[in-house]
N, C-alpha and C positions, 0 to 999 in steps of 0.2 A: 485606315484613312484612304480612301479613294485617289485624293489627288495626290498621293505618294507611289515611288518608281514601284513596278510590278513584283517584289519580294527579291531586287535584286540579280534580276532577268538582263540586264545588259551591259555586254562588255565594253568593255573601253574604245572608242572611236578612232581611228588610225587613218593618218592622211599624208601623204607624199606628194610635194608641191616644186616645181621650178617654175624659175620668174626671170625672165629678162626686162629690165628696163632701163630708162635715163630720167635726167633731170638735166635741163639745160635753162641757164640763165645769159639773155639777150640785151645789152646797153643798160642794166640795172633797172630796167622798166617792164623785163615782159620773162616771164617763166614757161615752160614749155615739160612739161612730165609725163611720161607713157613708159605703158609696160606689158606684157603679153605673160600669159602664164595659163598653167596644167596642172592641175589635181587630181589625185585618186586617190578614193576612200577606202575602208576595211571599214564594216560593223556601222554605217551612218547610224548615230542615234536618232531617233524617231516618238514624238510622245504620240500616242495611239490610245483613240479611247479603250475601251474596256464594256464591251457589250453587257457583261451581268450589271456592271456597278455605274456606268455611265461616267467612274472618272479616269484623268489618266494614268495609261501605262508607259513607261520608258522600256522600248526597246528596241532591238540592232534590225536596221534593214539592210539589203543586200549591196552589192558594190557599187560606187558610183564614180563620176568622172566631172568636175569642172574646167570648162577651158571659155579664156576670158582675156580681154582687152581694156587698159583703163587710160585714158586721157584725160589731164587736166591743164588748161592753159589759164594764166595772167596777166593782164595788162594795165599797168597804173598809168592810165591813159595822162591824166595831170597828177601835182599832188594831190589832191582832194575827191579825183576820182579815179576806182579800179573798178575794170569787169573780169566777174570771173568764168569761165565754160567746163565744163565736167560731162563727161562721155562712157559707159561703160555697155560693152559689148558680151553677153554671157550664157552660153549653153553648159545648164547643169541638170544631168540627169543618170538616171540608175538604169546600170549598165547591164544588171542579171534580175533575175526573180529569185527570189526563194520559197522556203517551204512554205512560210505565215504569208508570205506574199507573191503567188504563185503568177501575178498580170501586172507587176511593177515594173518591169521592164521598159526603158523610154519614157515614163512619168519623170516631169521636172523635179528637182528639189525643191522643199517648201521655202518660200520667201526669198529665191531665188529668180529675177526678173529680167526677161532675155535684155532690155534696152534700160537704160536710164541714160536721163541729161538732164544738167543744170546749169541755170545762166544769171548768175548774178552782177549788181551793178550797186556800188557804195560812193556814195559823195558824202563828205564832210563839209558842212557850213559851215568856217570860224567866225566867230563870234568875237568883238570886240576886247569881251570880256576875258578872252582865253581859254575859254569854252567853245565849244560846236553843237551844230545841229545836226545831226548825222541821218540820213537815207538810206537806206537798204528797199530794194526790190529784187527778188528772186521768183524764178520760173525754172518749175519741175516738172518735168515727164517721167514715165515709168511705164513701161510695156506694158506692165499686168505681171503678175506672181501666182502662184496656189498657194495657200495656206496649210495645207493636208497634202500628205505621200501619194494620197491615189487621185490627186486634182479634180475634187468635186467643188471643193469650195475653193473660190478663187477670189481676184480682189474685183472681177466684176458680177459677185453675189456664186453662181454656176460658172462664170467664165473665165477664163484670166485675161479680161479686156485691161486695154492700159487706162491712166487717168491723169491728169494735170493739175499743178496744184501754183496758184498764185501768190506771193505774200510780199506786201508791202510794211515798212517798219520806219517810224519817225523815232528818234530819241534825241535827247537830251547829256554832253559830255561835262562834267563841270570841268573848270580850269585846273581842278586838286586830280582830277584823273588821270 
């Protein structure tokens, strides 16, 4: 079976992590969370095609290193509306080459994206009946990612250009919810 791991070719993935962070809550209206942290891998697993069979193989690439910053803030501005903001700041990349990957060195990790941010904003309409109308609009960025270990394919097609993404949401909450 092609899209099965390579006959059992990779070891178990090993990661060592420290994390500093808080969480702070301000007049029961506004939240405040951040955290800085370090990783280093052993063995990153890697699905890699398989040039005779075109499907994939599981296996270990060389050492790597995440270091990252994540912020998220809240503010329930009234009862009925809250915005929320999301920030994550991330360099992930492999730290050595090896034998099967002798130019990996400095390639990001896949789907690993140096920026993301998001900005959301929730209003509930009460409703008479004890129901609402609820609003949600959110606004995403995202630096750009690779999808593959040697960053050919990225999320802009060749590049790891970044992209934005909009969404708007109307619903409906019955009174029984």
């Amino acid at each position: 079976n092609a899209a099965t791991t390579g006959a059992g070719s990779a070891e178990p993935e090993e990661v060592s992590t420290i994390e500093v962070g808080f969480k702070r809550d301000f007049a029961d209206r506004y939240r405040l969370n951040a955290s800085v942290y370090f990783s280093e891998y052993d063995n990153v697993q890697l699905n890699i095609i398989d040039q005779f069979t075109g499907g994939n193989v599981l296996d270990n690439g060389p050492k790597a290193e995440v270091k990252g910053i994540d912020i998220q803030a809240v503010a329930k501005v009234t009862n009925n509306f809250q915005v929320s903001f999301g920030a994550t700041l991330l360099e992930a990349e492999f730290t050595e080459n090896s034998v099967n990957l002798p130019t990996i060195k400095g390639n990001s990790l896949p789907g690993a994206a140096d920026l993301a941010i998001s900005l959301v904003g929730d209003y509930s309409y009460p409703l008479a009946s004890g129901g609402s109308i609820d609003f949600t609009g959110t606004v995403v960025h995202n630096g750009g990612k690779w999808y593959d270990h040697l960053n050919l394919v990225g999320s802009g097609g060749a590049t790891d250009d970044g992209y934005s993404l909009v969404n708007l949401n109307i619903g409906y909450k019955s009174p029984d919810d």
